[in-house]
MARDREN-768777 format. One record per residue (C-alpha): residue in three letters; residue number from 1; x, y, z. Coordinates in steps of 0.5 Angstrom, whole numbers, plus 500, padded with zeros to 3 digits. Example, Ala and Ser with C-alpha at 12.3 -4.5 7.8 and 13.67 -1.06 7.14 Angstrom:
<'ALA', 1, <525, 491, 516>>
<'SER', 2, <527, 498, 514>>
***
This chain:
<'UNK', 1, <201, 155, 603>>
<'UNK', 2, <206, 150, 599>>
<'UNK', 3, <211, 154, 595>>
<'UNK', 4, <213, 150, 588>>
<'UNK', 5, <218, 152, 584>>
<'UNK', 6, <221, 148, 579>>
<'UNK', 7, <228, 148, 579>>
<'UNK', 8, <233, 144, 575>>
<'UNK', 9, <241, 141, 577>>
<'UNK', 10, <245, 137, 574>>
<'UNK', 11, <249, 134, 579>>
<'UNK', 12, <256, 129, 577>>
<'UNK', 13, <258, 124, 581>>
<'UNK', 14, <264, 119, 578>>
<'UNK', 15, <272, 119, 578>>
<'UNK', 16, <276, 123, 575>>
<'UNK', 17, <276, 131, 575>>
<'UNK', 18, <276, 135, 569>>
<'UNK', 19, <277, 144, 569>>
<'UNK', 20, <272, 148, 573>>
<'UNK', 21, <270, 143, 577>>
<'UNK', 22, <272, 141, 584>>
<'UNK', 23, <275, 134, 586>>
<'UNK', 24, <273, 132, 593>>
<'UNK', 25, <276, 126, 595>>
<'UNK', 26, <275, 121, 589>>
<'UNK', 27, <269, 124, 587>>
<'UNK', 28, <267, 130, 583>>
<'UNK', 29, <262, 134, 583>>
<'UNK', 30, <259, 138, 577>>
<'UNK', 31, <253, 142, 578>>
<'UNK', 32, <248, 148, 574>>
<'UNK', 33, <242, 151, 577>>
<'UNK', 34, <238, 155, 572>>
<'UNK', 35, <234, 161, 575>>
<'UNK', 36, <227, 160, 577>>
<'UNK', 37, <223, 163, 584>>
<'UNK', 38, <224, 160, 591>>
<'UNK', 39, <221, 161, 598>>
<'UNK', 40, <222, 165, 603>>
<'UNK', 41, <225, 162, 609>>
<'UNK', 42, <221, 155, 612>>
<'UNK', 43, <220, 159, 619>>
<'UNK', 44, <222, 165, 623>>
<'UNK', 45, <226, 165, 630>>
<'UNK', 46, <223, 163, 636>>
<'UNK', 47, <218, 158, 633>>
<'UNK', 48, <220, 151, 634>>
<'UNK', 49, <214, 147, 629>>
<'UNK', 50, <216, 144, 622>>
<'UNK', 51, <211, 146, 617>>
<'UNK', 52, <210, 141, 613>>
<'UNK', 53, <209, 146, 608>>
<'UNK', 54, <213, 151, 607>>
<'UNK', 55, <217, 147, 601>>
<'UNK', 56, <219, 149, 594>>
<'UNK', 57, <220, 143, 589>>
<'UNK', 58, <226, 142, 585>>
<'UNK', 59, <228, 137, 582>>
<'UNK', 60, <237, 135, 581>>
<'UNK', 61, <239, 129, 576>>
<'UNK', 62, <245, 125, 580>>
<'UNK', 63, <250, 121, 577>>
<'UNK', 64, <251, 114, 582>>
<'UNK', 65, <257, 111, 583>>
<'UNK', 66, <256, 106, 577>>
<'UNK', 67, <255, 112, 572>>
<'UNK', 68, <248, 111, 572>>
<'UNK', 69, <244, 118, 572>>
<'UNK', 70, <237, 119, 577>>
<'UNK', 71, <233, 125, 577>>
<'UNK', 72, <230, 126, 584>>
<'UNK', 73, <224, 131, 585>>
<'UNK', 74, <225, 134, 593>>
<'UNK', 75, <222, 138, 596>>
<'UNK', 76, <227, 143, 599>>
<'UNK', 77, <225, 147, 606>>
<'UNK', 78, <230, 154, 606>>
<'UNK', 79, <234, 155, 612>>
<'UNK', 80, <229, 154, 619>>
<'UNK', 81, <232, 157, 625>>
<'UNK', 82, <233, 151, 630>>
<'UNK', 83, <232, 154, 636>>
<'UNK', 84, <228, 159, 640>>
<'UNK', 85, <234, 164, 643>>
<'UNK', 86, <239, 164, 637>>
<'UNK', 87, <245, 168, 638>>
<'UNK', 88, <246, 168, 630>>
<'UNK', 89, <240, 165, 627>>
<'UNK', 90, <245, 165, 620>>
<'UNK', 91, <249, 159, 623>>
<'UNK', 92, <244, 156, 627>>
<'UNK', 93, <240, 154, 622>>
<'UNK', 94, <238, 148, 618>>
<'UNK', 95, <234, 145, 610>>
<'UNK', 96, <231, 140, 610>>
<'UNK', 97, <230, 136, 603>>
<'UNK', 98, <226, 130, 602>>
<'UNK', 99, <225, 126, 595>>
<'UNK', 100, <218, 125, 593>>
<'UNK', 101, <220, 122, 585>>
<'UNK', 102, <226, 119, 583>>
<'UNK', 103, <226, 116, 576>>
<'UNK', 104, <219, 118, 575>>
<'UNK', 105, <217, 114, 580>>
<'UNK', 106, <213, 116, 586>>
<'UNK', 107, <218, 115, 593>>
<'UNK', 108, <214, 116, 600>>
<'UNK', 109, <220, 118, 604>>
<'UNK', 110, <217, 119, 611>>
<'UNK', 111, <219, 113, 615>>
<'UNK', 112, <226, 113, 611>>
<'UNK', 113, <233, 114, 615>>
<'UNK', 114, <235, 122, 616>>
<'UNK', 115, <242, 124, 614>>
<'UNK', 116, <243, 129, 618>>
<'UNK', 117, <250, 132, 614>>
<'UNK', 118, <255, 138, 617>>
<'UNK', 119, <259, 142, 613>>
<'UNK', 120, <264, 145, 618>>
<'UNK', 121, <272, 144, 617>>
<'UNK', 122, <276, 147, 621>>
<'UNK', 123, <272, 148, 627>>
<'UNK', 124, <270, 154, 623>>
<'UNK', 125, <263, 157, 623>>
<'UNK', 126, <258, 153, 618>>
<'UNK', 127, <251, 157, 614>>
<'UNK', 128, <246, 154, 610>>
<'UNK', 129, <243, 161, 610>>
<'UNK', 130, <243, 162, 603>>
<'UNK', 131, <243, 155, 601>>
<'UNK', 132, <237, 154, 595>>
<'UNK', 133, <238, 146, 594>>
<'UNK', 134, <241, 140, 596>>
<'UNK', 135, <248, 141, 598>>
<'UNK', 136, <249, 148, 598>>
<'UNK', 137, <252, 149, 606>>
<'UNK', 138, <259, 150, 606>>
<'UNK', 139, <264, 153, 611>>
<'UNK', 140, <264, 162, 612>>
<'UNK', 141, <269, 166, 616>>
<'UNK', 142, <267, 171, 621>>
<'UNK', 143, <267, 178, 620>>
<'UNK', 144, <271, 179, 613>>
<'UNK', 145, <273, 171, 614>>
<'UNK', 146, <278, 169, 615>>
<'UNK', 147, <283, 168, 622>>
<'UNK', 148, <281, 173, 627>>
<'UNK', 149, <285, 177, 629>>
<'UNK', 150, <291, 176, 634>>
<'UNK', 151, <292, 169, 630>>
<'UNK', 152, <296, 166, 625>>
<'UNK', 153, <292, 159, 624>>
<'UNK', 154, <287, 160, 618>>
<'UNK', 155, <283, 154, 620>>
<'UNK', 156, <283, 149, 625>>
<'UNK', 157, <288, 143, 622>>
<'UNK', 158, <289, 147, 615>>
<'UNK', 159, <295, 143, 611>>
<'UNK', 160, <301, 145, 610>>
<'UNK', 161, <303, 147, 602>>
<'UNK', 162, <306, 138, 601>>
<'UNK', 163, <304, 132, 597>>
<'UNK', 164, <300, 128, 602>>
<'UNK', 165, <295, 127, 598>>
<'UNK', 166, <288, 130, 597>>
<'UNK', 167, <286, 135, 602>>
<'UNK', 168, <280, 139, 604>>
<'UNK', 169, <279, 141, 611>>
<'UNK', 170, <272, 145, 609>>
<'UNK', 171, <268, 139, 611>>
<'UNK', 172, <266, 139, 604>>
<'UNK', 173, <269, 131, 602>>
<'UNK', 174, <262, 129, 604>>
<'UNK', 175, <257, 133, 601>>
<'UNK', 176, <258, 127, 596>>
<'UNK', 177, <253, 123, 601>>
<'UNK', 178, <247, 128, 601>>
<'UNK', 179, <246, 128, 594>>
<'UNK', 180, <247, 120, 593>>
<'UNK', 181, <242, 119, 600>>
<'UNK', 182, <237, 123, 596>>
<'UNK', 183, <238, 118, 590>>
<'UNK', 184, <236, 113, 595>>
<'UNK', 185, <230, 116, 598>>
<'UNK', 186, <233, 118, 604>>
<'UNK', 187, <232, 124, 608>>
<'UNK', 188, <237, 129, 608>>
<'UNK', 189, <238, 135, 614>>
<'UNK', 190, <244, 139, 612>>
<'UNK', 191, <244, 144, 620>>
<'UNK', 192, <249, 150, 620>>
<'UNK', 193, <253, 151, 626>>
<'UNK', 194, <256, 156, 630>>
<'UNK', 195, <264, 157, 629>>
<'UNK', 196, <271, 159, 632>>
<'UNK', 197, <272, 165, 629>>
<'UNK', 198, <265, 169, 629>>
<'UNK', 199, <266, 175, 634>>
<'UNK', 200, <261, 181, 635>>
<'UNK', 201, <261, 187, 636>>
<'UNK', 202, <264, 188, 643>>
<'UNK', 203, <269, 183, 641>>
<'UNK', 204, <267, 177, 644>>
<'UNK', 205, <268, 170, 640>>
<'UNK', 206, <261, 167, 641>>
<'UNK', 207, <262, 161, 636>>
<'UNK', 208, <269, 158, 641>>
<'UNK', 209, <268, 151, 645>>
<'UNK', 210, <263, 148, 645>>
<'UNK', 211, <258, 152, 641>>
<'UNK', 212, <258, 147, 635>>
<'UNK', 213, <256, 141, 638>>
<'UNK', 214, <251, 145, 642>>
<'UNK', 215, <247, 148, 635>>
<'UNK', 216, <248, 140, 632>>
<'UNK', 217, <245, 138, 638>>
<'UNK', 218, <240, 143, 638>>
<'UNK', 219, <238, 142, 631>>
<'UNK', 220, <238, 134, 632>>
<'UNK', 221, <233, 136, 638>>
<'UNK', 222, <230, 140, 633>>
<'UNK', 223, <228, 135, 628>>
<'UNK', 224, <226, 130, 634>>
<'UNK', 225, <222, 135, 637>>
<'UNK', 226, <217, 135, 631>>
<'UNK', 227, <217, 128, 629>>
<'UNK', 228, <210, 126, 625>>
<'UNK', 229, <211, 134, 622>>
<'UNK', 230, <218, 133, 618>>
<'UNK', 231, <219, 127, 613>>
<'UNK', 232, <223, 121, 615>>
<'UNK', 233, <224, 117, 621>>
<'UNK', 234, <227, 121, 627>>
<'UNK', 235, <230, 115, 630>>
<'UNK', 236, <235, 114, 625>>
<'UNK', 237, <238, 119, 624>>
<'UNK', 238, <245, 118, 621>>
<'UNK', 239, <250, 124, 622>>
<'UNK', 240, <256, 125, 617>>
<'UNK', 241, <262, 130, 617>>
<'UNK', 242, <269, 131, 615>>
<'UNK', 243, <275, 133, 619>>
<'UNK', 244, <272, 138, 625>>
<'UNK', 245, <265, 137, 622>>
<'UNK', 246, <268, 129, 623>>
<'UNK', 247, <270, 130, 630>>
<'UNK', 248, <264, 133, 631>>
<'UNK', 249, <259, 127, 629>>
<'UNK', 250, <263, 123, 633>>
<'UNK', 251, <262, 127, 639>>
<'UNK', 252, <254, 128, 636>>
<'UNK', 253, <254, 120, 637>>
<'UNK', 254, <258, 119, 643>>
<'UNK', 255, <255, 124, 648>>
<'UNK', 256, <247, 123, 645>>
<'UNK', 257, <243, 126, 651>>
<'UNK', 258, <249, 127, 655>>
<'UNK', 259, <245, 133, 661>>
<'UNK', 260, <253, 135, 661>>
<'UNK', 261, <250, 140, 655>>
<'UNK', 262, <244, 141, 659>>
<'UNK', 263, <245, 148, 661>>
<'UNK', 264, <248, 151, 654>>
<'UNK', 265, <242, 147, 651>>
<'UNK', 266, <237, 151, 655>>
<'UNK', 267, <241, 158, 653>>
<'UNK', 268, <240, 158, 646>>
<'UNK', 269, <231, 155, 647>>
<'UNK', 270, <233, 148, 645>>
<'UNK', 271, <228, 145, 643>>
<'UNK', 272, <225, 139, 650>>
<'UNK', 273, <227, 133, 646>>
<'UNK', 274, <233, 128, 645>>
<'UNK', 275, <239, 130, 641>>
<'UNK', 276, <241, 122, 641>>
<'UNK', 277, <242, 120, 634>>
<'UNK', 278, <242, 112, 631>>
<'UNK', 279, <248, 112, 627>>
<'UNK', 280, <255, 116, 627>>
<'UNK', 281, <259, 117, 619>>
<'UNK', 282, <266, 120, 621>>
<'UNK', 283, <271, 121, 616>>
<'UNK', 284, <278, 123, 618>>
<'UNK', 285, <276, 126, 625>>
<'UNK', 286, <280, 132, 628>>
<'UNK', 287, <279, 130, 636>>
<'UNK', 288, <282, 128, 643>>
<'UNK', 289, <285, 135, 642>>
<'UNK', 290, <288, 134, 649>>
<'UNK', 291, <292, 128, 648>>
<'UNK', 292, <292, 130, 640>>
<'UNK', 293, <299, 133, 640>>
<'UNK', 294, <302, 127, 643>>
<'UNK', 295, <299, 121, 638>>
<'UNK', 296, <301, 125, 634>>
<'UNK', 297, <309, 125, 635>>
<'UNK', 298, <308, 118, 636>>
<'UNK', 299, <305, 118, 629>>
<'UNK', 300, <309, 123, 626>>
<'UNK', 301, <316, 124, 630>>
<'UNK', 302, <320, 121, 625>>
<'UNK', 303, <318, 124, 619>>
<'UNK', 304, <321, 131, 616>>
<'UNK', 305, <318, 138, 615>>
<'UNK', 306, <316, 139, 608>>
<'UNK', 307, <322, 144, 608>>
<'UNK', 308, <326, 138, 610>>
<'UNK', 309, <328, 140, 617>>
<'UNK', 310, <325, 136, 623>>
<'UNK', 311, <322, 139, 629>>
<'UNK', 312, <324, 139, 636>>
<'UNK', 313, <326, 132, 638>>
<'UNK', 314, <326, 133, 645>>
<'UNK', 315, <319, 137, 645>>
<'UNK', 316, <317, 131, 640>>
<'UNK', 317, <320, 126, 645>>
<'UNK', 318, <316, 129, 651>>
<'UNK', 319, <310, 128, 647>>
<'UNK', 320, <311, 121, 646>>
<'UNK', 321, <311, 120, 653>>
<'UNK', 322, <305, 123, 654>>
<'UNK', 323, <302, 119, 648>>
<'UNK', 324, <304, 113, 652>>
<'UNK', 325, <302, 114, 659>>
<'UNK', 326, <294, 116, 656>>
<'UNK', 327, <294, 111, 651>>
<'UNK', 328, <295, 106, 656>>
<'UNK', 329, <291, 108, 661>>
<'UNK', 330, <285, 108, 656>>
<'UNK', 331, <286, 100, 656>>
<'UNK', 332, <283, 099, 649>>
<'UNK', 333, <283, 093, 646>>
<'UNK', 334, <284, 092, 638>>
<'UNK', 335, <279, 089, 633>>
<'UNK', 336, <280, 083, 632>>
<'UNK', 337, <282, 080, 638>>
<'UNK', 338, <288, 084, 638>>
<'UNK', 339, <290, 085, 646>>
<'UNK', 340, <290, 092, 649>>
<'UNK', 341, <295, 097, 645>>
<'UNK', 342, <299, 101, 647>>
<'UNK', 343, <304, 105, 645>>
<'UNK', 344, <310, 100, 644>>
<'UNK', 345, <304, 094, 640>>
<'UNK', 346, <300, 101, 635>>
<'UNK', 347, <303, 101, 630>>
<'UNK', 348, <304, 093, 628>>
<'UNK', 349, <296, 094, 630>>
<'UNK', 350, <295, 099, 625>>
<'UNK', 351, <300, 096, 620>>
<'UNK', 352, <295, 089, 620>>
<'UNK', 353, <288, 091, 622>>
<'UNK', 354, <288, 098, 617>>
<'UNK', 355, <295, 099, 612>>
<'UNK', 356, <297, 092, 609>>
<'UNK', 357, <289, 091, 608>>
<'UNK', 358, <288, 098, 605>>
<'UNK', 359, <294, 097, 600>>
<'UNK', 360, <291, 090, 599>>
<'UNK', 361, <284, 093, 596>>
<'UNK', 362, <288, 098, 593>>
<'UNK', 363, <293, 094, 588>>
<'UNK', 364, <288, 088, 587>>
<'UNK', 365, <283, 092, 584>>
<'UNK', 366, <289, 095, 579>>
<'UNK', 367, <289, 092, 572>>
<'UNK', 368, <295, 087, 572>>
<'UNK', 369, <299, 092, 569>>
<'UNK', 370, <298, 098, 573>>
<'UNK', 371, <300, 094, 579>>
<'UNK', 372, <306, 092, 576>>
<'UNK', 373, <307, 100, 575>>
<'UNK', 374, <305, 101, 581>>
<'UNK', 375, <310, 096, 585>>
<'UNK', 376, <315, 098, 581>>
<'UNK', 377, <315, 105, 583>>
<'UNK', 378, <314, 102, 591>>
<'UNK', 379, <319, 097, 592>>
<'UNK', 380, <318, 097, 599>>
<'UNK', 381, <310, 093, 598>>
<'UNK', 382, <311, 086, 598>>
<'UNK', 383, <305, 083, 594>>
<'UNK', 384, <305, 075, 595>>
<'UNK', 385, <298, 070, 594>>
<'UNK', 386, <294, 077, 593>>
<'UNK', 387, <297, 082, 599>>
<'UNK', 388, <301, 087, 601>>
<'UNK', 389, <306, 086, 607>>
<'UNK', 390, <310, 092, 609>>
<'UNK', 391, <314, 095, 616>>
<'UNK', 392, <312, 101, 619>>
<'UNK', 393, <318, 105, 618>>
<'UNK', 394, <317, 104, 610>>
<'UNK', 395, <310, 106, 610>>
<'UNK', 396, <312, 112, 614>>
<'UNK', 397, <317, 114, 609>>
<'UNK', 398, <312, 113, 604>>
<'UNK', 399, <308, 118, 606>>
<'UNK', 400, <313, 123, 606>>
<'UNK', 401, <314, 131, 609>>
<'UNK', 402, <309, 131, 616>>
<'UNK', 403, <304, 137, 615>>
<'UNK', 404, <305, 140, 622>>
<'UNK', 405, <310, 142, 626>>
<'UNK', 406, <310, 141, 633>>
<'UNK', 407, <307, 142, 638>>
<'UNK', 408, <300, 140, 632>>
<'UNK', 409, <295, 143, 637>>
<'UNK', 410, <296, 147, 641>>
<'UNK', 411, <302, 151, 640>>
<'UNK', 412, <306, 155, 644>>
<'UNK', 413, <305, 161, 640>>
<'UNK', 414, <297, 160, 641>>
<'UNK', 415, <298, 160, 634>>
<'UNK', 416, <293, 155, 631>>
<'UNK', 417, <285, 154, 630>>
<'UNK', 418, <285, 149, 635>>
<'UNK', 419, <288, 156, 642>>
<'UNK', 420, <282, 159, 638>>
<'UNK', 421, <277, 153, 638>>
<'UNK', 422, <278, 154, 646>>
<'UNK', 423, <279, 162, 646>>
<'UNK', 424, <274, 165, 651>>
<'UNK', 425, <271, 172, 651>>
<'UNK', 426, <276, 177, 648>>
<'UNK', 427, <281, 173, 648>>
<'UNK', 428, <282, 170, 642>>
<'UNK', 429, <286, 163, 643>>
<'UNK', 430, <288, 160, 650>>
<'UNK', 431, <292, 154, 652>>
<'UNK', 432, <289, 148, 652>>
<'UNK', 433, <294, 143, 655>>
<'UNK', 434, <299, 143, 661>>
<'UNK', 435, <305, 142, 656>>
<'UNK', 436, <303, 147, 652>>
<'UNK', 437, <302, 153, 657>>
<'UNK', 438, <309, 151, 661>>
<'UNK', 439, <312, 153, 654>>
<'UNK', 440, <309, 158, 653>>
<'UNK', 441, <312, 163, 647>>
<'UNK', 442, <307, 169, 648>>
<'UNK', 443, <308, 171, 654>>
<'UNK', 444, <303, 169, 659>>
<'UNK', 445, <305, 168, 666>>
<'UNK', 446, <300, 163, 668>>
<'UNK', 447, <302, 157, 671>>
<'UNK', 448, <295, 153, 671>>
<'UNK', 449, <290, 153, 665>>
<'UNK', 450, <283, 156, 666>>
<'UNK', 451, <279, 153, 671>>
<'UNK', 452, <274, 152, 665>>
<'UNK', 453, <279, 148, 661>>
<'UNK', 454, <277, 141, 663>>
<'UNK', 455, <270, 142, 663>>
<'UNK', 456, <270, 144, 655>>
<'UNK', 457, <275, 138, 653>>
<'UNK', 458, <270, 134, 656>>
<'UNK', 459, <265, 137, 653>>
<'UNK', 460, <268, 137, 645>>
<'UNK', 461, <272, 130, 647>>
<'UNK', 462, <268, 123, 644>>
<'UNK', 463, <273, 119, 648>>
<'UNK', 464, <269, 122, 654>>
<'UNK', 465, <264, 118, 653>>
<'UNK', 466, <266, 113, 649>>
<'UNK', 467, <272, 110, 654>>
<'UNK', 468, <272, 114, 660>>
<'UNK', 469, <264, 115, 663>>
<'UNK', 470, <261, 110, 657>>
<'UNK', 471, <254, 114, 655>>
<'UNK', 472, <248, 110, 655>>
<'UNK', 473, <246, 115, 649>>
<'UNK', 474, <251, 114, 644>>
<'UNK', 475, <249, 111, 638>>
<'UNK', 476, <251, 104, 637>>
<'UNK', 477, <253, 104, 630>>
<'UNK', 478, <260, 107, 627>>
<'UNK', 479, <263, 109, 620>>
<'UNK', 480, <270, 111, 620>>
<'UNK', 481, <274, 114, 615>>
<'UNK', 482, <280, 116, 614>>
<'UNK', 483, <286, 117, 608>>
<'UNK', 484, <292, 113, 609>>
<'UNK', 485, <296, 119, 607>>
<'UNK', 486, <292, 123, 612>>
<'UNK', 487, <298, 127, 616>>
<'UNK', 488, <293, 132, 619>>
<'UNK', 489, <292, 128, 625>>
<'UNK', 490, <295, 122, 628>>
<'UNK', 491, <292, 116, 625>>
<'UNK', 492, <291, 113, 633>>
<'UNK', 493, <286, 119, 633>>
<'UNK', 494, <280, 115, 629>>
<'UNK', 495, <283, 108, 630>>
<'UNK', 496, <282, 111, 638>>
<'UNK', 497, <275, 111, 637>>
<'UNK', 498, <273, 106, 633>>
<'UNK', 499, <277, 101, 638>>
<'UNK', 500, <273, 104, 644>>
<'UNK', 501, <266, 103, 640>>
<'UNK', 502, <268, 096, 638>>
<'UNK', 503, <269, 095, 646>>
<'UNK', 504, <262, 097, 648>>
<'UNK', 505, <259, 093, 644>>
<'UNK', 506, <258, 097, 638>>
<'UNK', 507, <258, 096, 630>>
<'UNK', 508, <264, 099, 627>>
<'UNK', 509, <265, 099, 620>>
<'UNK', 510, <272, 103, 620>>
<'UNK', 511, <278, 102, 615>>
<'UNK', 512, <283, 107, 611>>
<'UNK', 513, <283, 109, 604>>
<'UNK', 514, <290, 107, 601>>
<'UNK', 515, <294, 114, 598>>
<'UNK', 516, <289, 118, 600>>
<'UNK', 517, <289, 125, 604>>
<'UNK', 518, <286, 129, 608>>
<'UNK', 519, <278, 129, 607>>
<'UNK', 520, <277, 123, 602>>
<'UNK', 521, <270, 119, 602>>
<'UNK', 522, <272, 114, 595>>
<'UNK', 523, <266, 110, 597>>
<'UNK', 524, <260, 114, 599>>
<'UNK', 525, <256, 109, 595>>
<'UNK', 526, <258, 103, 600>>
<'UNK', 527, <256, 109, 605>>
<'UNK', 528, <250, 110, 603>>
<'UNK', 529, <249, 102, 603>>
<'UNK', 530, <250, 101, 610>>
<'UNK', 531, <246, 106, 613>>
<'UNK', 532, <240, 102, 609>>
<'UNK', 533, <243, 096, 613>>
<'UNK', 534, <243, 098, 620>>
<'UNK', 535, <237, 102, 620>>
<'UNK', 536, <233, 096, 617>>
<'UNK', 537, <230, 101, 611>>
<'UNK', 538, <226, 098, 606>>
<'UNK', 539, <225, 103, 600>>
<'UNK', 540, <218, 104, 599>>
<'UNK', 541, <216, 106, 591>>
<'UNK', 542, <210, 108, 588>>
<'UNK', 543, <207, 108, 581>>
<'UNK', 544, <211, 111, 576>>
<'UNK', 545, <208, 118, 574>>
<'UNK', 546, <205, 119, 568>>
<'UNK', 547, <207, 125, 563>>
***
């Protein structure tokens, strides 16, 4: 039986931010529902078959990246258990929206693309279980929210209180991407996950490494398995995260029907289908966490604390050496033909192939009056015949105080989100580096890591599949993105990735957004774009509907 309710949203998509409305990465968001009835959940645990009925129907106006308005009609499935053996069916669950008519006009949406949108920041856990429309997900705590307890981090990679720029590690940033492929007649699958902080009754972390990417995967077997019942193309599914919703996309990409994750697939009641996806978004990916803490002294090292003071140079030094012994041992070359980097040639690759084209397209779009201010204010900018040529040291001065002490990740205390993203049981945080436990603060009187800490840095590393055991499964498209003034991690991290897709043979579109932070997505609209490029999508329209 089809459930229809009329619902209308209004929902702002331009520049510029404005009181009560919230500013994600250059685009702002403004949305009002009014009240009207819905439908009762699409399908109950343990069923693992779509009901092409079990819809409501809403309709939302969205205002594209020109400032022009569209009203889309979906149909909107509330939140469907993803596999047949939950652990906590309120994250492990997925909506579904599929446009039917778009400025009055019918749209058949089901062979178009499928974004398949995460909303996880932090590592932290992600519901959509009392979403009522499109882009209604987001980040939830775990018992009473928050950290757990034991631990002073409130979410993985969260900012330190300094200026660089806008920041949003609630995976939020690319909510903009749901609503404007909904415009363009996409399919849009918004999947919960579980998260590090979730803890039952016996005082057991049952949301810690890998149960996030095994519920993505899950909910990606979930939507293959029921092709010819759910709308839209299931071999193009394009994934889209921010931050540790990011990083997670890019392993969803990476890993695609890797049989590493085979048992814990099985565990949960994983639907028998594959979980290889056709294209990866990624905007300012938190990963690689094993070698995080180096690149991100090599990045960072010289830059101060927001109180002023420098870390631990000798600490800060011996992560530097770590970051050059794995770098070169990955053998990456640059775009563009630029050779193999290493730790000595990085930052003249990332100056020419990501910084000086970033300023450039930033201070050409500028009015010539406003580029003048612009320089004026940042003499370290040299603007000649159209370009911005500066040094790698100036830039570092430009971006000002690092958000992060030393070490980023995993700290000797066991104090940050990632120690809890590999906690295990009733232990809250663990280390997760050699270097780490070595200096350990806490106490602990180990002297090797736990036996099952290589395998789940396998397990949440897209490097693994990318560079060291290259997987035939991966998706063979990339759009990375990342915030120039972004200190949540090392800009190599996403250079990283890019540069080892590009080696295999994929198609990487990746660049930097000038004076932008953590979590910007200043051009969702060239996203959208790109998606209908790689997968080949044609929209097909009807006739315009009478009134």
């Amino acid at each position: 039986m089809k459930h229809r309710a009329v619902k209308r949203r209004s929902v702002v998509l331009g520049l510029g931010a404005t009181a009560g409305v919230a500013a994600v990465g250059g685009i702002t968001l403004s949305a009002q529902a009014s009240s009207g009835t819905s439908s009762s959940t699409s399908s109950s645990a343990g069923s693992l078959v779509f009901d092409p009925d079990g819809y409501t129907e809403l309709t939302t106006t969205v205002t594209d990246t020109d400032g022009d308005d569209h009203t889309v009609k979906y149909h909107f499935w509330k939140a469907i258990t993803y596999v047949a053996k939950p652990v906590d069916a309120t994250y492990q669950s997925l909506v579904v929206s599929v446009p039917v008519e778009i400025d009055g006009t019918t749209v058949d949406a089901s062979n178009a693309p499928i974004l398949f949108a995460n909303s996880v920041g932090g590592y932290m856990p992600s519901s959509v279980a009392d979403a009522t429309g499109i882009g209604a997900g987001g980040m939830a705590g775990g018992p009473g929210g928050g950290a757990p307890t034991g631990s002073t981090a409130p979410s993985a990679s969260a900012s330190a209180p300094n200026a660089n720029g806008n920041t949003n590690a609630t995976g939020g940033a690319t909510s903009s991407n749901q609503l404007l492929a909904l415009a363009a007649g996409y399919v849009v699958v918004e999947p919960g996950a579980r998260g590090r902080t979730l803890k039952n009754a016996d005082g057991e972390y049952y949301g810690v490494a890998p149960a996030a990417i095994v519920d993505l995967k899950a909910a990606v077997r979930y939507v293959r398995a029921n092709k010819g019942r759910i709308p839209g193309n299931v071999d193009r599914i394009v994934s889209a995260g921010t931050s540790a919703g990011g990083a997670l996309s890019s392993l969803l990409g990476a890993s695609g029907d890797s049989p590493l994750y085979d048992k814990y697939l099985e565990e949960i009641g994983a639907a028998d289908a594959s979980d290889a996806i056709f294209a990866t978004g990624a905007w300012c990916p938190i990963t690689d966490l094993e070698h995080a803490d180096g690149a991100y002294e090599w990045n960072w090292g010289t830059n101060a604390l927001n109180t002023g003071k420098q870390v631990d140079q000798t600490v800060s030094k011996a992560l530097q050496s770590q970051f050059a012994e794995y770098q070169a041992a990955l053998k990456l070359k640059g775009l563009n033909h630029f050779g193999t980097l290493n730790a000595r040639n990085y930052d003249e690759y990332l100056v020419k192939q990501y910084l000086e084209p970033s300023a450039t397209t930033h201070l050409a779009a500028l009015s010539d009056a406003d580029r003048e201010t612009y320089l004026a204010a940042n003499t370290f900018i040299t603007w000649k015949n159209g370009k911005a040529t500066f040094s790698w040291a100036d830039f570092l001065t430009h971006v000002g105080a690092r958000k992060k002490t030393t070490p980023a990740f995993d700290a000797f205390d066991l104090s940050t989100g990632e120690n809890n993203e590999f906690g295990k049981g009733t232990t809250v945080s663990r280390h997760f580096t050699a270097y780490g436990l070595k200096n350990d603060t806490t106490g602990l009187t180990a002297k090797r890591l736990d036996s099952d800490i290589p395998e789940m840095l396998r397990l949440m590393n897209p490097m693994y599949f990318l560079a060291d055991k290259p997987n035939a499964g991966r998706s063979r498209h990339w759009w990375i993105r990342l915030g120039t003034l972004d200190s949540d991690t090392s800009l190599t991290v996403s250079a990283n990735i890019a540069a080892a897709a590009n080696g295999l043979g994929d198609d990487v579109n990746h660049l930097y957004y000038w004076d932008e932070g953590h979590g910007a997505n200043t051009d969702p609209g060239d996203f959208i774009t790109w998606i209908a490029k790689v997968t080949g999508h044609k929209a097909e329209v009807g006739t315009k509907v009478k009134k």
